[in-house]
N, C-alpha and C positions, 0 to 999 in steps of 0.2 A: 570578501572579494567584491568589489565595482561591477553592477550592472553589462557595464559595456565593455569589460573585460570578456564576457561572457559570449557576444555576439556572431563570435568568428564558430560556431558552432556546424560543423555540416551535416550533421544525425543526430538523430535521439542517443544512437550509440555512441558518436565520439563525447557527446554530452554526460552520457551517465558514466563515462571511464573517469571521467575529469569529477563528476560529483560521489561518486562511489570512496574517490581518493580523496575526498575533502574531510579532515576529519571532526570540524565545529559545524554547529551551527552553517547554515549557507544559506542568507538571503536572497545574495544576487543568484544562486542557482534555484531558486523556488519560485523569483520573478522571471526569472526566462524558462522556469518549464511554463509558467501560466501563460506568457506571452509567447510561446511557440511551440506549444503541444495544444492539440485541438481538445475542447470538451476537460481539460484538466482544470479537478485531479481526478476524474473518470478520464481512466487512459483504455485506450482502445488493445485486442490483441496484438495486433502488428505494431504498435507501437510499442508494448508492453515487451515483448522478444525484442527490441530492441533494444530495451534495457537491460534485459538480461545477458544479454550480448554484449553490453559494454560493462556492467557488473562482472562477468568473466573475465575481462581483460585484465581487471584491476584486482579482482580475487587471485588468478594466478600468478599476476607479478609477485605477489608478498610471498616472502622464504620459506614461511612456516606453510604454505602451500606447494614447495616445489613438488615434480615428478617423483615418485617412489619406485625403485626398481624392484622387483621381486622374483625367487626362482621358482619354478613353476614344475613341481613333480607329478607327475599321471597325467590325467585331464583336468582335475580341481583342486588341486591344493598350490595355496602360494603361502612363501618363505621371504618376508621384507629383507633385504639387504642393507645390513647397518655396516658401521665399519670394522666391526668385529667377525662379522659372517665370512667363513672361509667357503668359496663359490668353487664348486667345482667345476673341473677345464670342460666338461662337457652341458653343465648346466642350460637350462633354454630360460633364459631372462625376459620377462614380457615388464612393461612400465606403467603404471599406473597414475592418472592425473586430475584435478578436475576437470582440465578440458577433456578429457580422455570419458571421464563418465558422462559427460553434460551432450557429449558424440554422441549417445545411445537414444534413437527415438524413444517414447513411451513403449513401442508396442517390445523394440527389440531387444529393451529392457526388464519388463514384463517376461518375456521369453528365458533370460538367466536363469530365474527362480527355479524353473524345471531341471533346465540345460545344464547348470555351470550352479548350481545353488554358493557355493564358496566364490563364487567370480559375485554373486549377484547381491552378497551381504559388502562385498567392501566398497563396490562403484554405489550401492547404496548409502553406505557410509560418506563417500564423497558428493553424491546428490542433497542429501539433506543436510549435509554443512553449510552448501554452498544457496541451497533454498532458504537457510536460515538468514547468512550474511545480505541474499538479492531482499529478501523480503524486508529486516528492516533497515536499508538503503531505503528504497523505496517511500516504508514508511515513514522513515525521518524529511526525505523531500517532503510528501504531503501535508507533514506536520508543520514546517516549515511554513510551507506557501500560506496555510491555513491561521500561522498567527504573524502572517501581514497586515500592517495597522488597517489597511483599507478593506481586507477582508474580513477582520473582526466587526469594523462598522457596519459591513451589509448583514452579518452574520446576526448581531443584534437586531438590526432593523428589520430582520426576517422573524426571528423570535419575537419580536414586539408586533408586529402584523399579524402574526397566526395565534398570539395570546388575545390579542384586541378581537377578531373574527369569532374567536373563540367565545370571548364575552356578550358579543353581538348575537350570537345565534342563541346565546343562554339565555338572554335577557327577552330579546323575540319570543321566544317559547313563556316567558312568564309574564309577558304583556296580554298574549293571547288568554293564558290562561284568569288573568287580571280581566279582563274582558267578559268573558265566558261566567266568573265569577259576579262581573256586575250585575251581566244580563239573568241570572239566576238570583238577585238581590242577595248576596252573601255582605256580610256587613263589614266583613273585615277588607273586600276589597276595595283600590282604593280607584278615585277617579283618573278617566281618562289622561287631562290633560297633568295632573301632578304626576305620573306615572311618568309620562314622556319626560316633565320638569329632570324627574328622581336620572334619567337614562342620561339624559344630556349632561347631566352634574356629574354623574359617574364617569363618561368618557372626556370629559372636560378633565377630570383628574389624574385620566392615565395619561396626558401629555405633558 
């Protein structure tokens, strides 16, 4: 998909509905997260629910996620309704979704396990599919963005700067000690100025 297909975007959320349903590869959604999400691909909280917020739109639409109705006998047992299940006329039918679980704060969630332990294994069941599906969404945009020809060049460039620094501080440390060695006549060390010669031929090589 075209860059500037992408522009007419009004949230991070209607963004990730639209890239959550992408199901290749998506450049042009990797260039307009970088070019319109602050600090990305360090995403911020509130932006971060944003996404998950538009991941849920796109989770729930697909089939194999619809609503599940279920009958609900005592306080905690539920009975999924297939099409085989004969429902009785008095039955108390509660519905099960992932929006339905993704509703439940952490705390109020939390609170099932005691409360409703049978209510708190299946909206569980429905949280960690769907924290599967958001997470690698997510992870696929960053991978994305990440192997942008122009990203890969800085990315290099940064590995080559902090290998080079690396070498400079190595070498520093053995000039001193080249040094120290003269100034004590060790014979194997060598002179000043061939030493600098030996540094400058070295980093003349790594270019």
């Amino acid at each position: 998909m075209a860059t500037t297909a992408l522009k007419d975007f009004k949230s991070i959320r209607d963004f990730a509905v639209a890239q959550s349903a992408y199901e290749l590869t998506g450049e042009g959604y990797a260039r307009w997260a970088g070019a319109n999400i602050a600090g990305f691909p360090e995403i911020a909280q509130e932006s971060r629910e944003e996404f998950y917020a538009g991941y849920l739109v796109t989770y729930c639409s697909l089939p194999k996620h619809a609503p599940v109705k279920y009958i609900r006998e005592g306080s905690d047992t539920y009975i999924p309704i297939t099409k085989d299940t004969q429902v009785p006329e008095k039955a108390e039918i509660v519905v099960f979704s992932p929006a339905v679980a993704m509703n439940y704060t952490a705390q109020a969630f939390g609170t099932l396990r005691k409360d409703n332990p049978n209510m708190h294994s299946i909206i569980k069941q429905y949280r960690d599919a769907f924290s599967k599906f958001s997470t690698q969404k997510l992870a696929r945009l960053i991978a994305d963005w990440k192997a942008l020809p122009e990203n890969a060049v800085a990315r290099e460039r940064a590995v080559n700067a902090d290998f080079s620094a690396a070498c400079k501080k190595a070498l520093d440390g053995l000039e001193t000690r080249n040094k120290n060695a003269l100034a004590k006549g060790d014979t194997s060390a060598v002179g000043t100025e061939k030493f600098k010669h030996a540094m400058r031929a070295f980093f003349e090589a790594l270019k």
